[in-house]
C-alpha positions, 0 to 999 in steps of 0.5 A, a space after each residue: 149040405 141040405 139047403 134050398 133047392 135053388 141054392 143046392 146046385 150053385 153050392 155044388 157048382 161053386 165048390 166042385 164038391 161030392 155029392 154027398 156034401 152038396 145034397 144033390 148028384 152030378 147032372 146026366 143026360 137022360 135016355 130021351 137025349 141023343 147022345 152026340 156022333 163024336 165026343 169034342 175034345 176039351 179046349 188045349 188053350 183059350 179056344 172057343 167052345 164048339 158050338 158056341 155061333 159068333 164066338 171069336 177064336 183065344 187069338 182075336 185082337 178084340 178078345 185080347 183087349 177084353 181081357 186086359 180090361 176084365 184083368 185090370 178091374 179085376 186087379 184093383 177090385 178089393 171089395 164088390 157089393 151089388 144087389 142081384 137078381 137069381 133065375 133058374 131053369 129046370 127041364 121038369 118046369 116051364 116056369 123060371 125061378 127067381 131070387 133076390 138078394 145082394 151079393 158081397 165080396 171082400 179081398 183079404 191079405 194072405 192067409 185069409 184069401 178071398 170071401 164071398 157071400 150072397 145074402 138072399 131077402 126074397 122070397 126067403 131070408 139066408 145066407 150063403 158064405 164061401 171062403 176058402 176054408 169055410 161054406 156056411 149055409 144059415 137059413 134066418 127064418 128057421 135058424 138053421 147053419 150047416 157048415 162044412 170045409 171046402 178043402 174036402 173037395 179039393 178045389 178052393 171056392 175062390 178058384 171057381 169065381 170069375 169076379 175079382 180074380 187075375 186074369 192068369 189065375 183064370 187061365 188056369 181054370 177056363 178056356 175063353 171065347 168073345 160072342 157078339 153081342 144081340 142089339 139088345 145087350 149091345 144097349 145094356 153091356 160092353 162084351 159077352 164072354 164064353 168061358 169053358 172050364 178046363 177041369 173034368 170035376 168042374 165040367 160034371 156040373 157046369 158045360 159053359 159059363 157066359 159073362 157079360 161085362 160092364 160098358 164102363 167098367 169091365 166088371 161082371 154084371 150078368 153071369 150065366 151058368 149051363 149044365 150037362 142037361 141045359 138047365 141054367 141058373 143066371 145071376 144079374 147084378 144092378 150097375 146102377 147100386 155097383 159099389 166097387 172098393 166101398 168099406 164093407 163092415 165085418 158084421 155083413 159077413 157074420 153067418 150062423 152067429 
């Protein structure tokens, strides 16, 4: 799938597909890199990452209590709708990329499962839709739609979101860690969790997930997500336009028509 270079890899990230449909390879170390004197072992449960400085151990009463929070709003969430703000950091550029658009997402009964779209208005006009039998990419300016079938890749896109999911169904995918939180997020955010994903396909593209949660409402307001080489893409939603639960209409979800 051949779409915007800042949203390639979170295509490739979100769907754990080969590279052949994502449009880019898997990220690798370079030569110039050291590669590490003992390779760490992946976590065997909900362990903190190694090198993660300040993380609590999957046994803290503090990260327990998170977790119960982040699965209850997760559980009564039926709809999200929240403006955000995209950054992205590449090694070959000093500069960070940004993008803005609104992110929207809507629990539907069985079969039709979960769908998530993020609708970027600046700098381009696009949408990017994931469901779990369908990724469609639409380029309002040149009109161009690609779509392709998620099933390929054998891993559906709602497995690979944190927003909206049961804490059990997480479990199953990431490995958790509570970091503390710097003076500066303590002002802006309840809690700061480090999540490791389990899966071998899904590490070739992502080493580390950092959420940080509302201090109301443990709902995800900022999302960051690293790889092999460092280079991260970050996602920041506004609590302040947060709409939890509103009626989205149908027409917000329509792409390519």
């Amino acid at each position: 799938m051949r779409c915007r270079s800042h949203w390639a890899a979170t295509l490739a990230l979100l769907l754990a597909l080969s590279p052949a449909l994502a449009g880019e390879k898997p990220p690798e170390k370079t030569t110039a890199e050291k590669p590490p004197a003992e390779k760490p072992a992946a976590p065997k449960s909900d362990e903190a990452p190694e090198g993660s400085e300040g993380a609590k151990p999957a046994d803290d009463p503090a990260l327990a209590r998170v977790l119960a929070a982040l699965d209850k709003s997760n559980r009564a969430m039926k709809t999200l709708e929240a403006p955000y703000l995209q950054k992205r950091k590449v090694r070959i550029s000093r500069r960070i990329r940004k993008s803005w658009g609104v992110f929207r997402l809507e629990k539907r009964p069985k079969p039709k499962g979960m769908r998530i779209l993020f609708e970027e208005t600046k700098p381009h006009r696009l949408k990017l839709l994931f469901t779990d039998t369908r990724v469609v990419y639409h380029d309002m300016t040149s009109g161009k739609v690609e779509e392709r079938d998620p099933r390929q890749g054998g891993v559906r896109p709602s497995e690979l979101w944190v927003v909206g999911r049961p804490l059990a169904e997480l479990k199953k995918g990431y490995a958790f860690a509570l970091a503390k939180l710097t003076e500066k997020e303590a002002k802006l955010y309840g809690a700061h969790l480090i999540l490791t994903p389990r899966s071998k396909k899904i590490r070739k593209w992502v080493t580390e997930m950092h959420v940080w949660l509302g201090k109301k409402r443990a709902i995800p307001l900022r999302v960051k997500l690293v790889d092999p080489r460092k280079e991260w893409q970050e996602f920041v939603f506004d609590p302040a336009k947060l709409k939890v639960n509103a009626k989205l209409d149908a027409k917000l979800f329509a792409v390519g028509g």
